[in-house]
N, C-alpha and C positions, 0 to 999 in steps of 0.2 A: 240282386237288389240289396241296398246298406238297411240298414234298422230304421224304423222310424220309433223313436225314445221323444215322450212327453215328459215333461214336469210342471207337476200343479202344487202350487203353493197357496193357500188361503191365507187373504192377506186383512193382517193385525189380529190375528186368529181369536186368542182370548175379547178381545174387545169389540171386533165384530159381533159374536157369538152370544156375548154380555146386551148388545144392539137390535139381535136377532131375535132374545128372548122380550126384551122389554124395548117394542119401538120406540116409547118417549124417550130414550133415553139417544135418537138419532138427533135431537135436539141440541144436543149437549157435547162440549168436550169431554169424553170421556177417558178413565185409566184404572186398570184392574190393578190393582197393588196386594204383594205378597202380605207375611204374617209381621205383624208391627216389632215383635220377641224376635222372631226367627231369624229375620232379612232388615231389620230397620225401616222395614215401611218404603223398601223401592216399587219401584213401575214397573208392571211385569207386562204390561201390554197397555198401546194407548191406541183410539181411533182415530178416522183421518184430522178431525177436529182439532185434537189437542195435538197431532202432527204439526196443524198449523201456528201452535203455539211456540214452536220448538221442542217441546217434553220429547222426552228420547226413553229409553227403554233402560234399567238400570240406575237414575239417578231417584232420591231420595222425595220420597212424596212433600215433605216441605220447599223444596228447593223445584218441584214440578207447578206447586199452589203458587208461588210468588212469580213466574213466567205466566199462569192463567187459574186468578182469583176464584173463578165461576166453574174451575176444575169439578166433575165428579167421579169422587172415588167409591168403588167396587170392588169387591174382596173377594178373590178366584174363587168359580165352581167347577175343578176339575171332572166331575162325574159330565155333566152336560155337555166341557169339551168334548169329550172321547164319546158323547153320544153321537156330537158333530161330526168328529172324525169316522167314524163308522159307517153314518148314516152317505160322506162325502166319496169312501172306498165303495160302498156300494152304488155308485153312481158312476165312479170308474169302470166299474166288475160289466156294464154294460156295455163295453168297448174290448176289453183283454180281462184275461185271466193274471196275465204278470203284473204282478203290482208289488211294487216295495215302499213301503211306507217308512222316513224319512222323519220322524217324531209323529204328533200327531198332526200335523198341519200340513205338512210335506210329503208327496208321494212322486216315486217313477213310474211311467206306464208305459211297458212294449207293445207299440199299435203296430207293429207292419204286419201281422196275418190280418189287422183289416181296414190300413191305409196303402196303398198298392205306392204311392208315393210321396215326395214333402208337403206337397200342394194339398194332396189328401190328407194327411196329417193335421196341416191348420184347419180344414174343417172342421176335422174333429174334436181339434182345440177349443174352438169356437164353442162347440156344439156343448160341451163339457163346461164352458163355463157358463155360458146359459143358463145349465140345467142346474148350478150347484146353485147361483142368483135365485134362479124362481123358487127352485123346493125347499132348500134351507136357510135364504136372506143373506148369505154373505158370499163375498167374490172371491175370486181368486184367479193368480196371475199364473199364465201358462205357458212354456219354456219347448218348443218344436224343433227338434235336431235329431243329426244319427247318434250322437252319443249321449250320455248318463250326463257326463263333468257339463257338456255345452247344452244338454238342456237344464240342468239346473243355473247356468249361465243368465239362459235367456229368459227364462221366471226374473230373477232377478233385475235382469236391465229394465222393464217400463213395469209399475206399479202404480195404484192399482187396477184390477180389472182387466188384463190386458193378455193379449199372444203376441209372442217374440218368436221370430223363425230364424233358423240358425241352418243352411242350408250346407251340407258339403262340398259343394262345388266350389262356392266362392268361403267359407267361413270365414278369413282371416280379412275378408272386406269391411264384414259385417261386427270383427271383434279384437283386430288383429289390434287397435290404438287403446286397446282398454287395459288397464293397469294388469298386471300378475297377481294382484292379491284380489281380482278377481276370479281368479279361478279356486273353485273348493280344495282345498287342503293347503292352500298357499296362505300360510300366516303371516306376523310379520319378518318374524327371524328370516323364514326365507327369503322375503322380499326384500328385506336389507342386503342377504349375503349377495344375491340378485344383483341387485343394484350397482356394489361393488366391480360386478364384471360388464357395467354398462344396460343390464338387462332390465328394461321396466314396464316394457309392452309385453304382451302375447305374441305379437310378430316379432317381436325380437328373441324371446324365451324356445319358439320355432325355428327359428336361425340358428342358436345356440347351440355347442358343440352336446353331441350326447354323450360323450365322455367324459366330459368337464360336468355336466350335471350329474351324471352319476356318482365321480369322484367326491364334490360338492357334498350330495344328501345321500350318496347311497340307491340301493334298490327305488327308492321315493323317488331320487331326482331322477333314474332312468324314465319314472313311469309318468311322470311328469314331462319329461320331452316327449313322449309318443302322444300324451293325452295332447299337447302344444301344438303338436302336425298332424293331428285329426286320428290319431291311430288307437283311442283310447276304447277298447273291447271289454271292458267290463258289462257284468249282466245282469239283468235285473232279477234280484232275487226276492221272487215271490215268496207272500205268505199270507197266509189265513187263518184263521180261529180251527177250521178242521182238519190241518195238516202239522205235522212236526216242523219248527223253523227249520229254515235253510242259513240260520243265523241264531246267535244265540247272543244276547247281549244286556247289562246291568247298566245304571246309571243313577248318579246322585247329584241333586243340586246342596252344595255342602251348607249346614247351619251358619260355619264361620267359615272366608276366606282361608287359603293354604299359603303360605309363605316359606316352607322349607320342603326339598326333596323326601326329607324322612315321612312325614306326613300323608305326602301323595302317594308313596308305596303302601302304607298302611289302607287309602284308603283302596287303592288298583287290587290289593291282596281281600280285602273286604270283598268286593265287588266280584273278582275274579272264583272266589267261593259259591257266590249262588252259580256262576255260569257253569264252574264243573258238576256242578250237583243237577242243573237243570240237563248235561252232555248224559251223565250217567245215567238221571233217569231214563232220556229216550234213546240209549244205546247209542249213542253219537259218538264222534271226536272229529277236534278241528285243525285245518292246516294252517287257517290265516287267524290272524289276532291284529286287531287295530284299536288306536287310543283317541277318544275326542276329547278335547279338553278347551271348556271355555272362561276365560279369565276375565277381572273385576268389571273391565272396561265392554265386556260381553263377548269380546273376538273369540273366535271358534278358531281353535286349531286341530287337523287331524293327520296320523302316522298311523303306513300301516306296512306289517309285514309277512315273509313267508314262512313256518317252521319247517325246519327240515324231518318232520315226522307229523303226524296225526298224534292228538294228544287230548285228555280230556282232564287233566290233571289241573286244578287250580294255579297251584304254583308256578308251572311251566305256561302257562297264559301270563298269567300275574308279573312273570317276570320279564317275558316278552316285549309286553305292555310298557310295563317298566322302563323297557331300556328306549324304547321308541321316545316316549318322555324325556329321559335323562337326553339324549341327544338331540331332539329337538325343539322344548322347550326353554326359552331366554330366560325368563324371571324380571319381563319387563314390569309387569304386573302380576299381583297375587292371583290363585285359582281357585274361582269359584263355583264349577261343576266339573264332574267327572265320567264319560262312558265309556266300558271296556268292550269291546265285541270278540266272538269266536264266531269264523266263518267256513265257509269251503269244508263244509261237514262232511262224513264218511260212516258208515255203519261201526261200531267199536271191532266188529271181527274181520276188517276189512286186512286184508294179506299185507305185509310189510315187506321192502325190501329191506335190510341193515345191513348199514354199509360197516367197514371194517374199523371205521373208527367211531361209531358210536359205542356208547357206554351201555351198553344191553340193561347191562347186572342194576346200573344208576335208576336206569328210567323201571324198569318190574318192579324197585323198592318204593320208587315215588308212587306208580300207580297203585299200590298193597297199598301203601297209607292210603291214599283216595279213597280206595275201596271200603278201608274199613272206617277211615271216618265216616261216608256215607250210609253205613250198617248204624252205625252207631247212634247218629242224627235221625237214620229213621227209626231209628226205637224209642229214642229220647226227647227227639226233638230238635229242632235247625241250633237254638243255643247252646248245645250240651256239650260242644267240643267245636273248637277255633283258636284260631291262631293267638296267641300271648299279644303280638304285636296290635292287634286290631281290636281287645275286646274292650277299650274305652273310644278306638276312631273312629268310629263309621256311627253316624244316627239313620236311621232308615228314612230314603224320600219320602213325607208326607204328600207326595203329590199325585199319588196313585198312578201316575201313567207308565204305561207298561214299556219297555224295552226288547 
């Protein structure tokens, strides 16, 4: 039997949840807008209300009031989201133990130890968004398939309130005419380079040689053609408050827009810093490192890749990171958040093979430094010792939500 993989997305999260707390305000157009200093005063979340006005997520709260006069504006309480988020994973946790949470809004959930099939599965779906309506007051749209990429697919296609089933048998029926930059990780660059070779469906990206998208993106395009013809095995990597991640990962929504490469390494090396410090604390090290990076326009782009070793070394993430950026990142638009992740963890004394042409001598000198920066920071202090490059880049997310 294949996977049965949920995805549950609460929809207009902050703004819901703004709705949740104070029902008068289901009255109203509403929009949670960022820090006036910070962000200029954009929209960080609108409900369905002021959906209907056009306001869009990201444009400038004067330019949201002149599309709808009668606008109100709310000023984020990130503590009460993450109470919502919490309170939402706990309401999954009564179906599966696997749960990987996706920001705080976003979760994947492996049902098949207790959906026997697809059909079972949408029950469940059902059942789940139900329950997240009655006990917490807001909805959310839920995405039924064997895989990760195609239930976060089917979240996506009918909002809000809603189950979308994505069935393996037939799925290229059900998805096969929907653009390529629907599927997660497919931004635009690649949908241009895409395009280029005729490619602009999912059935067509299916079709497509898996050579030629390898050659194209790399290890990306390969895994991209498997995820195309239903072959995408990725797994949900559970986590909870009482276990060590299976993931370890930083993120920042930047005070000011990025316009040059120098920048975004400053801020990947910033970021890259807490995740080897968080590897070392829990005796970790990682094999995969991936980059999300979302620009002015709000597009989410993400890359991700393999090391050819376990590593918990800042740098050696940082740079990783780096290069997934450098290569595929356009610069159609400035960037406006930033998150690095280290995955595919391993105990740090886990046995290495070395092959004949790694640098043994390179990597024991990177990780000494690590080590001893770590000794150092914890006698002194997380400030006491960092990079030259980053000690005016990076301001710390004020948005308290965890990574």
């Amino acid at each position: 039997m294949g996977k049965i993989i949920l995805h549950c997305d609460m929809n207009n999260f902050y703004a819901s949840v703004e709705c949740a707390l104070n029902p008068e305000l289901r009255k109203y157009p509403v929009a949670v807008c960022g820090d006036v200093e910070e962000r200029h005063g954009i929209v960080l979340a609108k409900n369905i209300k002021a959906a209907a006005h056009k306001i869009k997520t990201g444009e400038a709260i004067w330019e949201a009031k002149q599309k709808c006069k009668n606008l109100v504006i709310v000023p984020p309480n990130f503590q009460e989201y993450m109470k919502f988020s919490k309170a939402a994973r706990e309401i999954y946790s009564r179906y599966t133990s696997e749960i990987e949470p996706f920001g705080p809004d976003e979760c994947w959930l492996d049902i098949t130890g207790t959906a026997k099939n697809i059909t079972e599965g949408e029950r469940v779906a059902y059942r789940i968004k139900e329950e997240i309506k009655r006990e917490l007051g807001v909805t959310v749209s839920v995405g039924v398939s064997f895989s990760k990429i195609f239930a976060k697919l089917g979240s996506d296609m009918k909002k809000p309130d809603a189950v979308t089933v994505i069935p393996e048998e037939n799925y290229l029926d059900v998805i096969g005419d929907l653009p390529v930059s629907d599927i997660l990780g497919v931004g635009p660059s690649t949908a241009r380079k895409l395009r280029l070779y005729c490619v602009e469906t999912i059935s067509e990206l299916a079709a497509f040689s898996k050579e030629m998208e390898k050659k194209l993106f790399g290890k990306c395009g390969e895994d991209l053609w498997y995820c195309a013809n239903g072959m995408d095995c990725a797994k949900i990597i559970s986590r909870d408050s009482e276990t060590v991640d299976k993931t370890v990962g930083n993120g920042i929504t930047l005070p000011k827009d990025l316009f040059e490469n120098e920048d975004v390494w400053k801020t990947v090396l910033a970021l890259s810093q807490e995740i080897g410090h968080r590897l070392m604390l829990n005796e970790k090290k990682a094999k995969d490192v991936s980059i999300t990076v979302k620009d002015s326009a709000f597009v989410t782009n993400h890359w991700h890749c393999h090391l050819d070793g376990y590593t918990s070394s800042p740098y050696v993430i940082a740079n990783a990171a780096f290069r997934l950026f450098e290569n595929g990142y356009m610069w159609q638009k400035p960037v406006r958040a930033v998150t690095v992740r280290a995955s595919n963890l391993a105990l740090s004394d886990i046995p290495v093979q070395v092959s004949m042409f790694d640098n043994v001598k390179d990597e024991s000198k990177r990780q000494l430094v690590s080590e001893t920066v770590e000794k150092i920071r914890d006698r002194f202090g997380t400030d006491s010792i960092m990079n030259a490059v980053v000690l005016k880049a990076v301001k710390k997310d004020k948005t308290g939500i965890p990574f």
